[in-house]
Backbone as CSV, one residue per row, in Angstrom:
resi,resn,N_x,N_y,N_z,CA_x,CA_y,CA_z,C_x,C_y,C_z
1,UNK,0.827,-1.159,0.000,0.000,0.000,0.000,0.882,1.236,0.000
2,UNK,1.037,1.964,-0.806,1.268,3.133,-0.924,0.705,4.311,0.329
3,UNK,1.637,5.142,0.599,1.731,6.504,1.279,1.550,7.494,0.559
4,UNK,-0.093,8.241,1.303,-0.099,9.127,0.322,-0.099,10.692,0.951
5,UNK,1.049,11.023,1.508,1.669,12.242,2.148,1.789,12.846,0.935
6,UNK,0.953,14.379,1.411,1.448,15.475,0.992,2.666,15.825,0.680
7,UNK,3.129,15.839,-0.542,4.554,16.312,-0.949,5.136,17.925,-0.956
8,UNK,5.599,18.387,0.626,5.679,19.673,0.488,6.950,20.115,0.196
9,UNK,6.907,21.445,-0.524,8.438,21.976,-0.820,8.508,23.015,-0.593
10,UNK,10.249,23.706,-0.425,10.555,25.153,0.144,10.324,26.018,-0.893
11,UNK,10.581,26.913,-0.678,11.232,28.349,-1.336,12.623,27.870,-2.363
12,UNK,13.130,28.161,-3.067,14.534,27.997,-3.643,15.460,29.268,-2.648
13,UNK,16.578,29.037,-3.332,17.330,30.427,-2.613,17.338,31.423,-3.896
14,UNK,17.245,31.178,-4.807,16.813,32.372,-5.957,15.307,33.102,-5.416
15,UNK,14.267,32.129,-5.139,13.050,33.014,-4.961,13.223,33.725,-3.946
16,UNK,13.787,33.066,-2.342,14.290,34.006,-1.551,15.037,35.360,-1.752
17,UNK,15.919,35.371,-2.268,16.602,36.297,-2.906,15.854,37.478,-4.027
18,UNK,15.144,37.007,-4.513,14.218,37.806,-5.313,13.053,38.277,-4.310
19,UNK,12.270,38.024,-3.260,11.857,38.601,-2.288,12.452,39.587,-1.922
20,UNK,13.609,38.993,-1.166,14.756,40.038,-0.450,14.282,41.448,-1.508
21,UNK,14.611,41.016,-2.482,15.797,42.348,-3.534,14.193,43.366,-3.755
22,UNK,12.892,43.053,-3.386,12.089,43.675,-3.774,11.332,44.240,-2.549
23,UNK,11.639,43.833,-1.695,11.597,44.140,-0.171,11.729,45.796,-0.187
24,UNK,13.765,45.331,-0.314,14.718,46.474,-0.139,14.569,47.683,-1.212
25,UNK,14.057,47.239,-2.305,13.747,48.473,-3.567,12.381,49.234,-3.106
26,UNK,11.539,48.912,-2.320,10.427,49.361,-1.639,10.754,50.187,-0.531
27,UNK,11.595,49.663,0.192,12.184,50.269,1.504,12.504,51.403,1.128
28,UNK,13.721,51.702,0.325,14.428,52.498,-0.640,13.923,53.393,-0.924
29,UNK,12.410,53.100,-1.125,11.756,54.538,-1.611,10.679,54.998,-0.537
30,UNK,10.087,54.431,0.373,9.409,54.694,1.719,10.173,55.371,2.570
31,UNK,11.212,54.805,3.276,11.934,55.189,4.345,12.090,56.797,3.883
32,UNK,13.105,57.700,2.876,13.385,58.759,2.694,12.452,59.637,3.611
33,UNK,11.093,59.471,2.630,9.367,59.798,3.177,9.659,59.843,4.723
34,UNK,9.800,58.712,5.225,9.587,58.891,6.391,10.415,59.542,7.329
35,UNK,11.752,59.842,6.986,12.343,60.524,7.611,12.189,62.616,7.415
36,UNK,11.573,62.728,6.238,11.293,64.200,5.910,10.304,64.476,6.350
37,UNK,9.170,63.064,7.421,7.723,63.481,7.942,8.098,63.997,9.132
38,UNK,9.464,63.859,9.886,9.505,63.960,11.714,9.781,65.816,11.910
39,UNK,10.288,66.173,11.255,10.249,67.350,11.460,8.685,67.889,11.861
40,UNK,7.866,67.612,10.853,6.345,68.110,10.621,5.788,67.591,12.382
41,UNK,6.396,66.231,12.410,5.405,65.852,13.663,5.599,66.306,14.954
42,UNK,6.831,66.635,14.861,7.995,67.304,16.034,7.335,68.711,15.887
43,UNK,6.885,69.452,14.908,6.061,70.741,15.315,5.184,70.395,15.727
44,UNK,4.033,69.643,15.898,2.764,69.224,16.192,2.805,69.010,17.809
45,UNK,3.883,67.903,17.756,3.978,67.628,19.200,4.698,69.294,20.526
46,UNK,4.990,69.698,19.782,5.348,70.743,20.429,4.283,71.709,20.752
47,UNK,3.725,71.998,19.530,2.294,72.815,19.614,1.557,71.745,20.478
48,UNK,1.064,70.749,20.613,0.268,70.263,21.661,0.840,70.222,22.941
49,UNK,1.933,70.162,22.925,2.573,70.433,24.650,2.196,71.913,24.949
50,UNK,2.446,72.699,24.192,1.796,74.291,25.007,0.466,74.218,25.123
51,UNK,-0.645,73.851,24.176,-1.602,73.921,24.756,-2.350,72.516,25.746
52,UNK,-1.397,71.926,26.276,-1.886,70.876,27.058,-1.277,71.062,28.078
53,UNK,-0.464,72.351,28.403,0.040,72.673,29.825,-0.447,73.717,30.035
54,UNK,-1.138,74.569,28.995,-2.581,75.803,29.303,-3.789,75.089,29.716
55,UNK,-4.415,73.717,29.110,-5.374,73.508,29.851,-4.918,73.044,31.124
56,UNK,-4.041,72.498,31.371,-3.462,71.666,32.799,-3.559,72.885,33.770
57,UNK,-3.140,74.078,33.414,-2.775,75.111,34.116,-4.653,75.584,34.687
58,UNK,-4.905,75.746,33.778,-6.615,75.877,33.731,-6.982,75.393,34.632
59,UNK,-7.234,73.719,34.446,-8.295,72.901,35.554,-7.800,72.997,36.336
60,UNK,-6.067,72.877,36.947,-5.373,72.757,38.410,-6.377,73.963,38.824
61,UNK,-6.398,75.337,38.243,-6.394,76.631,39.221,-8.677,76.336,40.142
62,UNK,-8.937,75.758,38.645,-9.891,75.711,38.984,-10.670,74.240,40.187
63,UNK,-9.851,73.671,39.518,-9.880,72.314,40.708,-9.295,72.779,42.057
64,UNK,-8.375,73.283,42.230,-8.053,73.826,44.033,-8.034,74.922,44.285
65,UNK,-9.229,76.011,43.656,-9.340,77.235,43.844,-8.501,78.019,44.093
66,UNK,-7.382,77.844,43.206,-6.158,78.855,43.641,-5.468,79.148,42.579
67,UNK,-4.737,80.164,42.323,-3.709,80.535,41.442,-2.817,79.317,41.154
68,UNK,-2.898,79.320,39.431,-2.113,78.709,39.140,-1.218,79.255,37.928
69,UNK,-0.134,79.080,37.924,1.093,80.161,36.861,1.860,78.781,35.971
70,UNK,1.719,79.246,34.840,2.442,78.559,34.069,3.522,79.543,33.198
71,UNK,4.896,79.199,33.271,5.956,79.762,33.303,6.352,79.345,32.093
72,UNK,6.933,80.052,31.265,7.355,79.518,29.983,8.949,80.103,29.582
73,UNK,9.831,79.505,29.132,11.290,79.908,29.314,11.468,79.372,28.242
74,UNK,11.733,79.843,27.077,12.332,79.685,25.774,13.183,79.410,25.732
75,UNK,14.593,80.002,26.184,15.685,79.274,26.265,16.677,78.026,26.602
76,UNK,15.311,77.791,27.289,15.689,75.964,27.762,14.391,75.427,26.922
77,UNK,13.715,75.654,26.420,12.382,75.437,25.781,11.820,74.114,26.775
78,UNK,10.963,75.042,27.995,10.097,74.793,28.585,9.593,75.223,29.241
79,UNK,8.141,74.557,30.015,6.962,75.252,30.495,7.183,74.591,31.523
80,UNK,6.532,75.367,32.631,6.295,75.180,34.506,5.227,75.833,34.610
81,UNK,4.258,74.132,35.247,3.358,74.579,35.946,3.367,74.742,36.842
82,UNK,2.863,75.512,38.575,3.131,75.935,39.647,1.584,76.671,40.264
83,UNK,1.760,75.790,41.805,0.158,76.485,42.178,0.837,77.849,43.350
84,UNK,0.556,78.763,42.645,1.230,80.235,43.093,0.519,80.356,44.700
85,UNK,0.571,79.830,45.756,-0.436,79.956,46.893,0.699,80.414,48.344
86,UNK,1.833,80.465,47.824,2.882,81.197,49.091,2.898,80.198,49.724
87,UNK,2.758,78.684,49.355,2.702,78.036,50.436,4.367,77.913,50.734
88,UNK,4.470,77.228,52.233,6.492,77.414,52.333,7.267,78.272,52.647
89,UNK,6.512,79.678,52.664,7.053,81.120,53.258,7.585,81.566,51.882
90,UNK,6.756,81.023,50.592,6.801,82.069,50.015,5.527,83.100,49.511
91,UNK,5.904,83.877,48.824,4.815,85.168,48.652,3.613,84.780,47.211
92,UNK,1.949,84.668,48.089,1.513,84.162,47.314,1.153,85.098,45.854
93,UNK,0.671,84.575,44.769,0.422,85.775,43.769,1.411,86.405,43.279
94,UNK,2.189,85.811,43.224,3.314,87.246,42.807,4.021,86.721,41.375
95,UNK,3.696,85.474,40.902,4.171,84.557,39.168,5.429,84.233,39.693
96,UNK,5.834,84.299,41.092,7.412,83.379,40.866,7.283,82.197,41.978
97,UNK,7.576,80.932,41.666,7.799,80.011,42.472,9.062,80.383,43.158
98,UNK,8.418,80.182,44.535,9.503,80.465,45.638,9.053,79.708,46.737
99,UNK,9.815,79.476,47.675,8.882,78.800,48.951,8.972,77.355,48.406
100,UNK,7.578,76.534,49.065,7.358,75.261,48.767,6.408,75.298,48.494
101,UNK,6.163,76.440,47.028,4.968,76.376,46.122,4.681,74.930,45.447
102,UNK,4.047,74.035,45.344,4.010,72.856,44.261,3.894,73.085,43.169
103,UNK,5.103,72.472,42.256,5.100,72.228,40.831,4.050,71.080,40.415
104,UNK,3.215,71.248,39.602,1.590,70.713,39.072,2.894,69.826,38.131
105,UNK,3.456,70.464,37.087,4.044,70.016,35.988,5.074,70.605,35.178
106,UNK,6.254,69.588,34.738,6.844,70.466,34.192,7.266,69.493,32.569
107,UNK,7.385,70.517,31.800,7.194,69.900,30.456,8.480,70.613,29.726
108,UNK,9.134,69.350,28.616,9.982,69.997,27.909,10.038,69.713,26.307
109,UNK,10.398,71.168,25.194,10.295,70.500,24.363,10.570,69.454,23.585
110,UNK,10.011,68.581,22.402,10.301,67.835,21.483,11.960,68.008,20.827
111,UNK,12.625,67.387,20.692,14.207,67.557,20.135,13.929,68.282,18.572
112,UNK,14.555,68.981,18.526,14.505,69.956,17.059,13.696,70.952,17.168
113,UNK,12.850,70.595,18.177,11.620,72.529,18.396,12.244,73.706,19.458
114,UNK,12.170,74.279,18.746,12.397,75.502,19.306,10.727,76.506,20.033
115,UNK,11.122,76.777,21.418,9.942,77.425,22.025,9.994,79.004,21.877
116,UNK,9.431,79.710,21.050,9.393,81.320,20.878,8.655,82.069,22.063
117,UNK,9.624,82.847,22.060,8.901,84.120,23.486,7.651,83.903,22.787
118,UNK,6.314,84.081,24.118,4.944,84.230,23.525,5.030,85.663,23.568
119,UNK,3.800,85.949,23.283,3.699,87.626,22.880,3.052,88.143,24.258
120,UNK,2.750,87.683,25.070,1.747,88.049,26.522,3.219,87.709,27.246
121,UNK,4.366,87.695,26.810,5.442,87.800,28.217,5.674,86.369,28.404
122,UNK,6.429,85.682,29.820,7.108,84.717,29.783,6.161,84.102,31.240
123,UNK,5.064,84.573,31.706,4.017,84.274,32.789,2.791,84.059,32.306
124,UNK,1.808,83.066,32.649,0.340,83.599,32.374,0.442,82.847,33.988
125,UNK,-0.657,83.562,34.638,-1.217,83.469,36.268,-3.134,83.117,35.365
126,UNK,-3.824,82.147,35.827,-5.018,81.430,35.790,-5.406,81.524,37.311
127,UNK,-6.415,82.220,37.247,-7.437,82.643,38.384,-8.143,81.389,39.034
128,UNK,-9.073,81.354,40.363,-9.584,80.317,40.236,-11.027,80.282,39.647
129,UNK,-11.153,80.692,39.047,-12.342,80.508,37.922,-11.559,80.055,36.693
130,UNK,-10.427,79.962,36.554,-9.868,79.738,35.527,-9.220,80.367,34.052
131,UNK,-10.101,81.578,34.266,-9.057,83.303,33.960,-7.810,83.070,33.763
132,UNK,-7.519,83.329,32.297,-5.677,84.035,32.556,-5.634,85.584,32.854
133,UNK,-4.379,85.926,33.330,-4.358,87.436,33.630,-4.117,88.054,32.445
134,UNK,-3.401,87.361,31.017,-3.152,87.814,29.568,-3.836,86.720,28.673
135,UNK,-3.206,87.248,27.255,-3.999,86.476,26.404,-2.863,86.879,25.486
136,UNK,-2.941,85.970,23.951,-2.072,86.426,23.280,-1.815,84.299,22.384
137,UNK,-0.317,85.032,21.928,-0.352,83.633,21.397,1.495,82.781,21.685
138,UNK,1.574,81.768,21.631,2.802,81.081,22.046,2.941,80.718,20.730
139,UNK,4.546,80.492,20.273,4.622,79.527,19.011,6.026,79.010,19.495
140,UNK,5.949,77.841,18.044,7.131,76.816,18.049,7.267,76.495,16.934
141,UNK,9.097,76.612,16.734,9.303,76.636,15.012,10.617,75.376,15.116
142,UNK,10.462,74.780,14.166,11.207,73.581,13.683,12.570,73.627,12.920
143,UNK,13.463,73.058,12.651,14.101,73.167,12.051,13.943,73.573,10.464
144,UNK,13.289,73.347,10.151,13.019,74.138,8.620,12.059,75.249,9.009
145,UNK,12.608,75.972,9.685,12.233,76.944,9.895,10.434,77.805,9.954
146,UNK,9.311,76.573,10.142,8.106,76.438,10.491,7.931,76.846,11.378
147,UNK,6.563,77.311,11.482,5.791,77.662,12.917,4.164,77.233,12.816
148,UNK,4.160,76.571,14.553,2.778,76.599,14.832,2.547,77.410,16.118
149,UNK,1.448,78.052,16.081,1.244,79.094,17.101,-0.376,78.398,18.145
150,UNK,-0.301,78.698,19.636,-1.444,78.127,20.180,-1.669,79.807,20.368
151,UNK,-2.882,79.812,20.542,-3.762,80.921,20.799,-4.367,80.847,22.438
152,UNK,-4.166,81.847,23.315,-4.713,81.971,24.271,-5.847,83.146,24.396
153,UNK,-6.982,82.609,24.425,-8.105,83.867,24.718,-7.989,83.807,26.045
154,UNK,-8.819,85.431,26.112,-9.246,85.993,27.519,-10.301,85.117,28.195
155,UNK,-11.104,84.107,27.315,-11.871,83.380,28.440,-11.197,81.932,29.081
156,UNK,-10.080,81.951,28.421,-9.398,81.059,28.453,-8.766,79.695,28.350
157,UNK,-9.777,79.583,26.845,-9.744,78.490,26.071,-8.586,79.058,25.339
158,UNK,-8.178,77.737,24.583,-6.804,77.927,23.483,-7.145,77.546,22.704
159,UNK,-6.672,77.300,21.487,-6.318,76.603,20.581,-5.336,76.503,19.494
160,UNK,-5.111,75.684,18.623,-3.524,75.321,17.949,-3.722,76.025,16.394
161,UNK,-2.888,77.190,15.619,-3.207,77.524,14.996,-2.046,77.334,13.487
């Protein structure tokens, strides 16, 4: 009586090789793409870090009824959040952490973004209603020399522009 097994067979090493080689001619032309997209996303992510440490700044002031200051320093390109309340013997209200004010958060930029002076100064203080004391706009520019700007209104919503 005869065996009647399935007769299975491989790949050759030519067909392998011809995979390979069409793989890599695909790669070849994707990858470039993908490396000329990070700049673009590296602005994005930057623009969403300013306005996700304006709303942070927001709900803290309004969640523990107290001043809250978010500090912005371009030259190290980053933001500090801080609940301004003098607690620690320092002086409450005044936009400078001193004392043993609590830092809410502190955020830094994306590698390749650059954080631009905002135009309302290097403080916004959020009331506890949630009020900023300014308004105006923050931006962040990329190595190819791009910008995205967040917008701060007086009621104190933002958004990414």
């Amino acid at each position: 009586m005869k065996n009647h097994l399935i007769d299975i067979k491989g790949f050759s090493l030519v067909e392998l090789l011809i995979v390979i080689a069409i793989i890599a001619i695909l790669s070849a032309f994707a990858i470039p793409n993908l490396f000329s997209d990070i700049p673009k996303y590296n602005l994005g992510a930057g623009a969403r870090e300013i306005l996700s440490a304006i709303q942070l700044a927001r709900m803290t002031a309004i969640k523990e009824n107290s001043n809250v200051v978010l500090s912005f320093n371009p030259g190290a390109g980053s933001l500090t959040i801080y609940v301004d309340d003098g607690e620690g013997g320092g002086t409450a209200e005044d936009k400078v952490r001193n004392g043993a004010e609590r830092l809410v958060k502190f955020y830094r930029m994306p590698s390749g973004i650059d954080l631009l002076s905002p135009s309302f100064g290097q403080v916004i203080q959020f009331n506890n209603r949630g009020l900023p004391d300014v308004n105006g706009n923050a931006s962040v520019r990329n190595r190819l020399s791009k910008t995205k700007t967040v917008t701060l209104l007086a009621s104190g919503h933002s958004r990414i522009q």
